[in-house]
N, C-alpha and C positions, 0 to 999 in steps of 0.2 A: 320561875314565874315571869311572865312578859305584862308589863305595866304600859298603859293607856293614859295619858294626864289631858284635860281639856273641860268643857265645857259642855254638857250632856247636849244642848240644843241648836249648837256649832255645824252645819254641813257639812264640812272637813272632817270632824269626829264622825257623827252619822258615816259617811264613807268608810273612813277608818275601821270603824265599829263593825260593820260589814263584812267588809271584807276580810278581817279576820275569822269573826263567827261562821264565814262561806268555806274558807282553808279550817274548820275547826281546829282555830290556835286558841287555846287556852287566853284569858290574859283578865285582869282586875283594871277597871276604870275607876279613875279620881277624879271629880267632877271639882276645878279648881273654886269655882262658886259655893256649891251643897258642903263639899268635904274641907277646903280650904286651902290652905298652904303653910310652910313653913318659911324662916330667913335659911333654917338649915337647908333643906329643899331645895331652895332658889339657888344657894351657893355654890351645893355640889352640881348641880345643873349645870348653871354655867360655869363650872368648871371643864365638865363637857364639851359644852355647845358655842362657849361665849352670848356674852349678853348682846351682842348686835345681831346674833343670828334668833333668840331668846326673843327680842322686844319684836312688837308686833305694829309698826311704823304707820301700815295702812288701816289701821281699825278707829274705829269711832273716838272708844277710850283716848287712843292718843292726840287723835286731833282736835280733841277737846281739849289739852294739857296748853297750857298757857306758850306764849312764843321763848321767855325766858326758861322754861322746861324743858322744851325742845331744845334749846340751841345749849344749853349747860349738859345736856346730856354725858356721862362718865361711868363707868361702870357701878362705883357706888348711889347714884343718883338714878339710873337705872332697873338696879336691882330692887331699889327702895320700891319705888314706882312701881314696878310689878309686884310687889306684896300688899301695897296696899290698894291698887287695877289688876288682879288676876287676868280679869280679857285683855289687856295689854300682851300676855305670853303669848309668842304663835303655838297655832295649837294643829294637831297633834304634838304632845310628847310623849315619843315611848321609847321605854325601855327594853330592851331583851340580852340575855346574858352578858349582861353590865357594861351593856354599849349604850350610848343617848342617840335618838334619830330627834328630828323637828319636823314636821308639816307630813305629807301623807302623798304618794305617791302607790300607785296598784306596783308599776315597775318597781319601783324601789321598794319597798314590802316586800314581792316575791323572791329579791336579792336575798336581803336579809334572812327570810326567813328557810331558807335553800341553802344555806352556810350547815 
């Protein structure tokens, strides 16, 4: 199964969303808002991905986080931070035969999924 993680109303997902259902790729979306998240979730992620690739630097969420937020940044202060700002993660995340990708590319999708 090819997993989807993001934010249902994200234009990134929308694209994403798309263009799989276009390739008729199977896959389940978890809306990190509606469905939520775990710390488990998060950890094996960024186990993956690393959490600087993980946080999401240009979005509203974060530039709302105080300047002492920002500049402490570490990965456990990080991680924290995205579980309790989901829109903090860049989104897409997906999953497919238990590889992690981040953000959404038409190119990069057709790689992936052409393996």
């Amino acid at each position: 199964m090819t997993y989807l993680y993001g934010i249902k109303n994200c234009d990134t997902i929308k694209k994403a969303k798309t263009w799989l259902t276009q390739q008729e790729i199977a896959f389940q979306f978890h809306d990190y808002r509606t469905d939520g998240i775990t710390a488990e979730w998060l950890k094996e992620t960024e186990k993956h991905l690393g959490w600087e690739l993980m946080l999401n630097k240009k979005g509203t969420t974060f530039r709302q986080l105080s300047e002492s937020q920002k500049q402490d940044l570490n990965q456990e202060s990080a991680l924290s931070l995205m579980l309790e700002f989901p829109a903090m993660i860049k989104r897409p995340i997906l999953i497919h035969q238990q590889h992690y990708y981040c953000g959404f590319k038409a190119e990069q999708y057709h790689e992936i999924f052409s393996q």
